[in-house]
N, C-alpha and C positions, 0 to 999 in steps of 0.2 A: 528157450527162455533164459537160459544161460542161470540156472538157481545153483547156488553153490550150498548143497548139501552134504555131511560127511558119510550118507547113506540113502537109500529108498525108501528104510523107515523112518527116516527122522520127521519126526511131529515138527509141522510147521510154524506152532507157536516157539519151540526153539533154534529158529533160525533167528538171522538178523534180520533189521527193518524193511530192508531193502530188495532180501530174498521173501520177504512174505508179502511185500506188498507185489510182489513179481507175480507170486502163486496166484495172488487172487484177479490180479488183471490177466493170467491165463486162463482161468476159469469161467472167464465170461461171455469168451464165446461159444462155450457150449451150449448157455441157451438161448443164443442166437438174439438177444434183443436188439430194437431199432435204437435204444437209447441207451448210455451208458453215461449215470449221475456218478462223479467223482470227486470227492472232497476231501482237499489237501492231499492227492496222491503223490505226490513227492514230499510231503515234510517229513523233517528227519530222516532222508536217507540220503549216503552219499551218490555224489554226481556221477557215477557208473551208470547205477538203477536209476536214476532220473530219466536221462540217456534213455535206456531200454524203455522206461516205460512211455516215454516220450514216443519212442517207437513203437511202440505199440496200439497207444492210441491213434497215431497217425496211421497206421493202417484197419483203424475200426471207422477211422471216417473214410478212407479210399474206400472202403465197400459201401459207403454210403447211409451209414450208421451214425447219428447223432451224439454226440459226449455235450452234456454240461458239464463244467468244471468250477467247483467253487474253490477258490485261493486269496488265501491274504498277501499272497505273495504276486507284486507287481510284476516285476520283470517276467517273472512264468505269465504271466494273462497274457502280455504285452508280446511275446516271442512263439505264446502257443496258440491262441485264440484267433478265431473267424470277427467272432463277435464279443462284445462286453457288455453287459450290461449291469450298470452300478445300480448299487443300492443304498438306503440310510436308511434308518428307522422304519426298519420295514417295510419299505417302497422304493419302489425302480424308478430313481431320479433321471435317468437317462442311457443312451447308447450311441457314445462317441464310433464316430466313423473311421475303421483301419487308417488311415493316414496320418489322422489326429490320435492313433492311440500315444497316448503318453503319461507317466505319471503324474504330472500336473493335471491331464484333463479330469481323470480319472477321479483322483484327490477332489476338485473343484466340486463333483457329479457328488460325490460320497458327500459333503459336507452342505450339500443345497439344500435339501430336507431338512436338516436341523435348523440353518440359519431361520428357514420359513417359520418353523416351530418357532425358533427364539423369540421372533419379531410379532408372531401375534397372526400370521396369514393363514395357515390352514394347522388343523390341528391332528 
């Protein structure tokens, strides 16, 4: 996992961001789930442990293991994701197709809900 600790003992709340978010995505395949919900697993850490845990994830879907990923962060969806599925006020406006991912479309999907809201169409 490549965690850069100054010891065996060191408590993993005083590691960096980067090495504890390492810890807990090794941890998870110990109990073998088919799903693995992640949310913002790379903010705030540097692009090393992105990296790694990018890799990491990608080998919990080669075993054929699901990850939702939730990210405010476009380019990560855009570069890591099978699928997207946007949302606005609380509902899944849509699921742009790999080809079309882009941040425009994405942007367009996030702000359809609301406009409906504004406009008086569904509430």
């Amino acid at each position: 996992m490549n965690v850069k600790t100054p010891s065996y003992d060191t408590r993993i709340m005083s590691l960096s961001g980067g090495n504890q978010q390492k810890v807990i995505f090794a941890k998870w395949p110990l109990c073998d789930p088919d799903i693995l919900i992640a949310d913002e697993p790379t903010r705030s850490i540097d692009v090393g442990a992105q990296r790694e845990i990018y890799e990491l994830m990608g080998k919990f879907a080669a075993e054929g293991k699901g990850i939702v990923m939730i990210s405010s962060e476009l380019p990560e969806l855009i570069g890591v994701c099978d699928r997207i599925y946007v949302m606005s006020v609380g509902h899944i406006t849509g699921m742009p197709d790999q080809p079309d991912f882009s941040q425009e479309a994405i942007m367009q999907l996030a702000v359809l809900k609301q406009q409906y809201i504004e406009e008086g169409n569904i509430q």
